[in-house]
C-alpha positions in Angstrom: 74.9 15.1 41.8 74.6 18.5 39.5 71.0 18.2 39.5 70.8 17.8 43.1 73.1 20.7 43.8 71.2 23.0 41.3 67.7 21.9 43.1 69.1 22.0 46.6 70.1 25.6 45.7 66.8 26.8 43.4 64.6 25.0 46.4 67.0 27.8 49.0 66.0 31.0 47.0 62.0 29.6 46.7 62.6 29.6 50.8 64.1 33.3 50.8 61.2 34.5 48.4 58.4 32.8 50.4 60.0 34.2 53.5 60.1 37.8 51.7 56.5 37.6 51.7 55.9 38.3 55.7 57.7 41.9 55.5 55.5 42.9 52.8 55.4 45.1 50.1 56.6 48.0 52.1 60.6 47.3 51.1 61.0 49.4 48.4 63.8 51.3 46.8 65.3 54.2 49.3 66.0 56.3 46.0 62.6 56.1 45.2 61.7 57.0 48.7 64.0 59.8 48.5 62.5 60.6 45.3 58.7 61.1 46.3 60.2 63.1 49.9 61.8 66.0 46.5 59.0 66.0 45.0 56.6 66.0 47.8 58.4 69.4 49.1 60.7 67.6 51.5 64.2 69.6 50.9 67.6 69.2 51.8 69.1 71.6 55.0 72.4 73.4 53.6 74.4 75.9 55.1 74.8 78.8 53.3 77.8 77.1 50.8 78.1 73.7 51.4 75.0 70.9 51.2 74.4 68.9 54.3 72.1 66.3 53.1 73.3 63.1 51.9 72.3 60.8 49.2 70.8 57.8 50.5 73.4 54.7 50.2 70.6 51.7 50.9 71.0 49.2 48.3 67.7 47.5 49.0 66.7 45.0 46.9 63.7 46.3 44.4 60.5 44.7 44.6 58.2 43.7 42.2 54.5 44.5 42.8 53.5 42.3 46.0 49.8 41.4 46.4 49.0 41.5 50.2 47.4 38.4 51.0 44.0 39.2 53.1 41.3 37.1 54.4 37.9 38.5 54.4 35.8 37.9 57.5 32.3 37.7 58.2 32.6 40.8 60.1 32.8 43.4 57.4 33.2 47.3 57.8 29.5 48.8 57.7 31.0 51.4 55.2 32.1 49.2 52.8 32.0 51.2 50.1 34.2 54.3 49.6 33.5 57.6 47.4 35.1 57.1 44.1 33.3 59.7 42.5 34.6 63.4 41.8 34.9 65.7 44.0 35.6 65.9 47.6 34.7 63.8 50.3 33.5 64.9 53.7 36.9 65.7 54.6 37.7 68.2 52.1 40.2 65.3 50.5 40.6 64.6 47.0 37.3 62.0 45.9 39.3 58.3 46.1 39.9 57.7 42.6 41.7 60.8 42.4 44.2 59.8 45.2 47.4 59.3 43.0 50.9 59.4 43.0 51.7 63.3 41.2 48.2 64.8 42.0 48.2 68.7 42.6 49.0 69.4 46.5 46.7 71.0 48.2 46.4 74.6 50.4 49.1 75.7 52.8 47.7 76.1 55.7 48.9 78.4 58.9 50.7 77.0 62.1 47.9 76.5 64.6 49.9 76.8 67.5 53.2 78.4 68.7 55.2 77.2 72.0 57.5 79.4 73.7 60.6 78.0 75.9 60.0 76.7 79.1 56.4 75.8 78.3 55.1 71.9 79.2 52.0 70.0 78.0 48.9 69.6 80.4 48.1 66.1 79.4 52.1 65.4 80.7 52.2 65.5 84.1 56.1 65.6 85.1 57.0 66.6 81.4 60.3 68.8 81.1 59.8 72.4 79.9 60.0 72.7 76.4 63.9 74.0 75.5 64.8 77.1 73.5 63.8 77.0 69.8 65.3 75.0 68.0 67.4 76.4 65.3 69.7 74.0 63.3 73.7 74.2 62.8 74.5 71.9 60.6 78.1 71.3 61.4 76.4 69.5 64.8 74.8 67.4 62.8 75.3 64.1 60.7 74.6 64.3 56.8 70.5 63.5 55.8 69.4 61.0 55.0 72.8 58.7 55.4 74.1 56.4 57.9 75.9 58.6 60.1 79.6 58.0 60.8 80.7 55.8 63.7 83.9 57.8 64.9 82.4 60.5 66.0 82.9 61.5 70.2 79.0 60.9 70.4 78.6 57.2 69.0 81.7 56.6 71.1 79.5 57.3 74.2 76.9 55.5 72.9 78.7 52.7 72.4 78.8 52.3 76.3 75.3 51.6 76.9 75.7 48.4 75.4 78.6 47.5 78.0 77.1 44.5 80.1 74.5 43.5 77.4 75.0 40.2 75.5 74.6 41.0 71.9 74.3 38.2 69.5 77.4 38.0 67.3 74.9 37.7 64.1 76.5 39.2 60.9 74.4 42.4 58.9 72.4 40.6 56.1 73.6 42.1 52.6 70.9 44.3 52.3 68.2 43.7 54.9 65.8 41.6 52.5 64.9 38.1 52.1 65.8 37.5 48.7 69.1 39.6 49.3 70.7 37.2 51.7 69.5 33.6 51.7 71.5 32.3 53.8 70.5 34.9 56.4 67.2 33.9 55.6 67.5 30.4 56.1 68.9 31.3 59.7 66.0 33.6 60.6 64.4 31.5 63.2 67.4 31.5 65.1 67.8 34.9 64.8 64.6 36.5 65.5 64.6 37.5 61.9 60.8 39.5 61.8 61.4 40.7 57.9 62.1 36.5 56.8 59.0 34.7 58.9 57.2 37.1 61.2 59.5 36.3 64.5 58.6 38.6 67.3 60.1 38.4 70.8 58.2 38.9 73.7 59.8 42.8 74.5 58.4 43.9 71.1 55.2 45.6 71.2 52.7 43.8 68.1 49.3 44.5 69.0 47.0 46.1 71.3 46.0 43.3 73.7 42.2 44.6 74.0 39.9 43.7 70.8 38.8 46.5 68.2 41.2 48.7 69.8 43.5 50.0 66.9 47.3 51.3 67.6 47.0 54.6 65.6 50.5 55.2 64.3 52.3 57.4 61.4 56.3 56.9 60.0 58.9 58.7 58.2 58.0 62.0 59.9 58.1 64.7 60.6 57.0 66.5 57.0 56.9 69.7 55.7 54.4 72.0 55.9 56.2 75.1 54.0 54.4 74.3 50.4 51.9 71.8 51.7 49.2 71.3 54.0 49.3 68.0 55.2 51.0 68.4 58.6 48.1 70.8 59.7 45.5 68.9 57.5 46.3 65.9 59.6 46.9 67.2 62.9 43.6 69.4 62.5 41.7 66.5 61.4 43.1 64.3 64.6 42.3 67.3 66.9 38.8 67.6 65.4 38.2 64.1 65.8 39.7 63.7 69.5 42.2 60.9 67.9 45.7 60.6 69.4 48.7 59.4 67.7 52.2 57.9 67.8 54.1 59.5 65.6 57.7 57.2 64.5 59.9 60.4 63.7 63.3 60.3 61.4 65.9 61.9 62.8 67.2 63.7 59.8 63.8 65.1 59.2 63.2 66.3 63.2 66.0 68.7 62.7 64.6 69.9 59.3 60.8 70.1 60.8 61.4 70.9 64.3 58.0 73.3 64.8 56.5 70.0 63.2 57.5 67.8 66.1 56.9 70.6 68.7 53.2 70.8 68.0 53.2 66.7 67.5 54.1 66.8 71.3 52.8 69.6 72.8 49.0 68.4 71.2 49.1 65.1 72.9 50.2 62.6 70.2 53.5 60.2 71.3 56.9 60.6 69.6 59.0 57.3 68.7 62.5 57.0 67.4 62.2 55.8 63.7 66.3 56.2 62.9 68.2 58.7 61.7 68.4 58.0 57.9 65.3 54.8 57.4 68.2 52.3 56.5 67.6 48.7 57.0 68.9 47.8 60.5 69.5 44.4 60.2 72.5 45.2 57.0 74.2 47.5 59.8 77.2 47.0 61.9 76.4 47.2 65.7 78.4 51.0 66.1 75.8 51.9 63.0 72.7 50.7 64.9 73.8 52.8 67.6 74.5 55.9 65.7 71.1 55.4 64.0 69.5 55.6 67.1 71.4 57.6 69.2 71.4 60.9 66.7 67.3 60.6 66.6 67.8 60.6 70.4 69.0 63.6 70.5 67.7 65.2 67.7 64.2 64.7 69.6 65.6 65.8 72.9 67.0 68.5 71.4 63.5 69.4 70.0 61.6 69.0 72.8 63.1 68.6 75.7 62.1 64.4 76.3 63.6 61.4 75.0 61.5 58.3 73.6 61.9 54.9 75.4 60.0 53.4 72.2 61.4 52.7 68.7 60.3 51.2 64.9 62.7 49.7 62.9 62.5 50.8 59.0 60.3 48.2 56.8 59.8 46.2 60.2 63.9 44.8 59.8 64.6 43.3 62.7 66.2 40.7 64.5 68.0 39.6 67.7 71.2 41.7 67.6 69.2 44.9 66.4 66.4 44.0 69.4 69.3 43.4 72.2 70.9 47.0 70.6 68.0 48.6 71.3 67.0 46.8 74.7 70.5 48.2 75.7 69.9 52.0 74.4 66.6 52.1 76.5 64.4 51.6 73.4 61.1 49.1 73.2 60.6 47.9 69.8 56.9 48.6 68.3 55.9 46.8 64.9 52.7 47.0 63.1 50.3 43.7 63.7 50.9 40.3 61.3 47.1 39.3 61.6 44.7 36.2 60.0 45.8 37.7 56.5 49.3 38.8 56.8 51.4 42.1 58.2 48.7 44.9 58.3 50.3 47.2 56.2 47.6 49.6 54.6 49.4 50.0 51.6 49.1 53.8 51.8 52.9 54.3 50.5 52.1 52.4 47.4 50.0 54.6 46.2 52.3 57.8 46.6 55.0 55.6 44.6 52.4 55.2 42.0 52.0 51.1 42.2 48.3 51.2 43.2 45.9 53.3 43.1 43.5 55.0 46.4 40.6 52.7 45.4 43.2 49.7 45.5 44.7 50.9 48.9 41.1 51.7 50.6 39.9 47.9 49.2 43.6 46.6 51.2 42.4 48.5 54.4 38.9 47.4 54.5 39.8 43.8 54.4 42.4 45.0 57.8 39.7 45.8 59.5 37.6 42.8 58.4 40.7 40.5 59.4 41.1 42.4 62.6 37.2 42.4 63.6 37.5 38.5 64.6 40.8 39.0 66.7 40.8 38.3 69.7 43.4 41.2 70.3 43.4 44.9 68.9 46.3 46.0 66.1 48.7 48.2 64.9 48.4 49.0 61.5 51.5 50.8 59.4 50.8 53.6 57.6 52.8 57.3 56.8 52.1 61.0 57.3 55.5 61.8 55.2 53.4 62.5 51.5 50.1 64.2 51.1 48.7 61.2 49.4 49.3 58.7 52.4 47.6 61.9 55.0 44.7 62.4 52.3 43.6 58.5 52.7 44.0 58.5 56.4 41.7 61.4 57.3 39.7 61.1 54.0 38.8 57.4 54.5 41.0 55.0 56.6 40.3 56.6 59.8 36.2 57.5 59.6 35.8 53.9 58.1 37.2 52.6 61.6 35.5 55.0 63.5 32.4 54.2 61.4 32.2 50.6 61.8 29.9 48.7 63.3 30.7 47.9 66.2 33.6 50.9 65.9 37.3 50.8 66.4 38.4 52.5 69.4 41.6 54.1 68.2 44.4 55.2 70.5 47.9 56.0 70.2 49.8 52.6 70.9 51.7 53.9 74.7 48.0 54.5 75.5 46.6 51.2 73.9 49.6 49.1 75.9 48.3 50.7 79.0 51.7 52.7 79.3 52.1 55.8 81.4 52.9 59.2 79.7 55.7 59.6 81.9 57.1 55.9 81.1 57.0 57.0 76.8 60.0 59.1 77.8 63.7 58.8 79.5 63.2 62.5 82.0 60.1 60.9 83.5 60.2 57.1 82.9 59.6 55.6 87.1 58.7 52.3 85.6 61.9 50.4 85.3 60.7 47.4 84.0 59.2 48.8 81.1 62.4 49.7 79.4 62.9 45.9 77.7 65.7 44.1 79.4 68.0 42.3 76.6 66.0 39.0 75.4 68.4 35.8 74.1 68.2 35.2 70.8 67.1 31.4 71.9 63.5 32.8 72.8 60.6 31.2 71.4 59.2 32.7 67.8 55.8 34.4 68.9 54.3 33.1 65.5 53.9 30.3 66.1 51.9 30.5 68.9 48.8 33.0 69.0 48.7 32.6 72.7 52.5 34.3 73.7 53.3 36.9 75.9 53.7 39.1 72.5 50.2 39.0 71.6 51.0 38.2 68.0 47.6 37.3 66.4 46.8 33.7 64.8 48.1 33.4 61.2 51.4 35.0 61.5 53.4 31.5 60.8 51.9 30.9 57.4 54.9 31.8 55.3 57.1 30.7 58.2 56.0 27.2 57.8 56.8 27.3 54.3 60.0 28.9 54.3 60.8 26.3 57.6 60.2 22.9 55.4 61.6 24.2 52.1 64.6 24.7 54.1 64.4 21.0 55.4 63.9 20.1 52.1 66.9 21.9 50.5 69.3 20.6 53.7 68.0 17.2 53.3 68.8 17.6 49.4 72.4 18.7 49.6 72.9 16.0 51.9 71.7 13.4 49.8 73.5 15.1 46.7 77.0 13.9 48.8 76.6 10.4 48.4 75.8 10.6 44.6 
């Protein structure tokens, strides 16, 4: 009876692991997260006595190094072969196989535009005049970096846009990971779990629903561009190229890099709510959720004047009781595409942590597009504009390889790839009612498991779900038999 026990249990943590698989390697350590945004430039606001930012309290599991599992197609990038050579590529970007974590930065290079008060952009029409400049007190402000309290008059108000909404009495998993919480993980069907088996619901946003159509996106924004020149690097580069983004912002970081944001918007590119401090939702309480969220609100209106009706949940962690949180604070959930070989994740952060190297990363994005060439639908793909590193592959390689391929990518920021109104990306112009997701049960059907839902998940999301699923059968049907032994 022992033995049964002890397999029963070993044969529950194989299903956690397996499950772990389907968010990826992009759950890392927060610390070392924090630790690349120091030495990457990215500094703490303080007042003139007294520190403001916060240390990070995310106890998220560390991961060992996580081969992403890819399936090359037929259909293979025409530039299948990146410079690895010295020197610098056509992009005035480091050659590839310098691309690693602690390489020099590059130039600083000048704002390119300035926006004065009451100003709107033409591509908008309807947009709110741009409020006064934004200068930051950080008494009105929670701590970076750190879950912000829940007691505070504004999370209190918050708190009532949830009245009327049924959210699913799910407890936070221990840390937001697979391997962290088994027996969360074991339950992640029924919760909608994305991070343990790839569920979607049809209100989250997984793919662009026409073919070679890629959801251009960047997280953990906005950066610096004090010592550094990847802000302007990348937003001259997307200028030059005509290519418009959605950019997921962190609220502790839009108070820090306001002009950031302000030229983000005012250029054309679509602002998202990413969370105030990148924490794992699904390990929060509800009133933490809803201070996560709420602060970036703000912190964005405050910025600019507009309010996102979209959001991404740090790593890709979430479930039912995060979705129906969101649902209820006017906020779509967007996450990157699981495809024929697995969540397309570039990668691009691995390389800034030192894991892998560019030529590894570029090798991990050519087989995307391979895997995403026989889709029937177009993608998101996850990748950061937070380090120099992750914007030096992106406009040194990722994006002219799509735009080089034959037949090419047509890439678009993901509002515009949905088919979504400008007006209906933000609160102070949003007319469309019905885009703003309405709460969805936590009974709904998983989306990966069927290619063909309203979610447009793409074929090959349920590989590691089917695993996790009938290990689980096995380790119930186990214990049960262990009781009559």
């Amino acid at each position: 009876m022992l033995k049964l026990h002890a397999l029963s249990a070993l044969l529950t943590v194989i299903s956690a692991a397996s499950a772990h698989d389907i968010r990826g390697a992009h759950e890392h350590f927060a610390h070392r997260r924090q630790a690349l945004a120091s030495t990457s430039g990215v500094s703490s606001i303080t007042s003139t006595s007294t520190a403001a930012a916060g240390t990070t309290s995310s106890s998220l599991a560390a991961s060992t190094t996580i081969s992403t599992s890819v399936t090359t197609s037929a259909a293979t990038s025409a530039a299948s072969v990146a410079p690895a050579d010295a020197g610098l590529s056509a992009s005035g970007v480091p050659a590839l196989a310098q691309i690693t974590s602690g390489m020099p930065t590059g130039t600083t290079l000048p704002v390119s535009s300035t926006y004065a008060a009451g100003a709107s952009p033409s591509y908008y029409a309807g947009a709110p005049a741009l409020p006064t400049p934004f200068v930051v007190n950080v008494a009105d402000w929670p701590k970076q970096d750190v879950v912000p309290p829940t007691d505070s008059d504004e999370v209190l108000q918050w708190m009532t846009e949830l009245d009327g909404y049924d959210i699913p009495d799910f407890a936070p998993t221990v840390d937001g990971t697979c391997a962290g919480d088994p027996a969360a993980a074991l339950d992640a069907a029924n919760r909608g779990w994305w991070t343990c088996g790839g569920y979607s619901r049809d209100t989250d946003i997984v793919a662009c629903p026409d073919k070679m159509t890629w959801g251009v996106s960047f997280d953990d924004g906005p950066g610096p561009y004090i010592s550094i020149s990847r802000l302007w690097k990348l937003l001259n580069f997307l200028s030059e190229k005509d290519i418009y983004a959605t950019f997921f912002v962190v609220g502790s970081r839009v108070i820090q890099y306001p002009m950031v944001l302000v030229e983000e918007y005012m250029s054309g590119h679509e602002l998202s709510v990413h969370t105030w401090s990148h924490h794992a939702l699904t390990s929060l309480t509800n009133e933490q959720i809803v201070a996560e969220l709420g602060w970036t609100r703000k912190a964005i209106k405050a910025v600019t004047g507009v309010t996102p009706t979209t959001m991404r949940a740090p790593f890709g962690d979430i479930d039912d009781r995060v979705r129906a949180i969101c649902n209820a604070m006017g906020l779509t959930p967007i996450i990157w595409t699981t495809g024929p070989g697995g969540p397309f994740d570039t990668n691009d952060w691995r390389v800034a942590a030192g894991t892998v190297t560019g030529v590894q990363q570029y090798a991990t994005f050519e087989n995307i597009l391979g895997n995403a060439s026989v889709m029937d639908t177009g993608f998101i793909v996850l990748q950061h504009d937070l380090y120099e590193i992750t914007v030096d592959l992106a406009i040194g390689y990722t994006l002219n390889t799509a735009l080089s391929h034959n037949p090419p990518f047509t890439l678009e920021p993901i509002g515009q790839c949905m088919k979504i109104p400008t007006a209906n990306m933000y609160l102070e112009s949003d007319t469309n009612q019905t885009f703003v997701a309405e709460h969805t049960s936590h009974n709904s059907t998983n989306s990966s498991s069927n290619a063909s839902t309203a979610s447009n998940t793409p074929s090959g999301a349920g590989h590691s779900l089917t695993l996790s699923t009938l290990t689980a059968v096995f380790a119930i049907g186990l214990a049960v038999a262990s009781a009559f032994f």
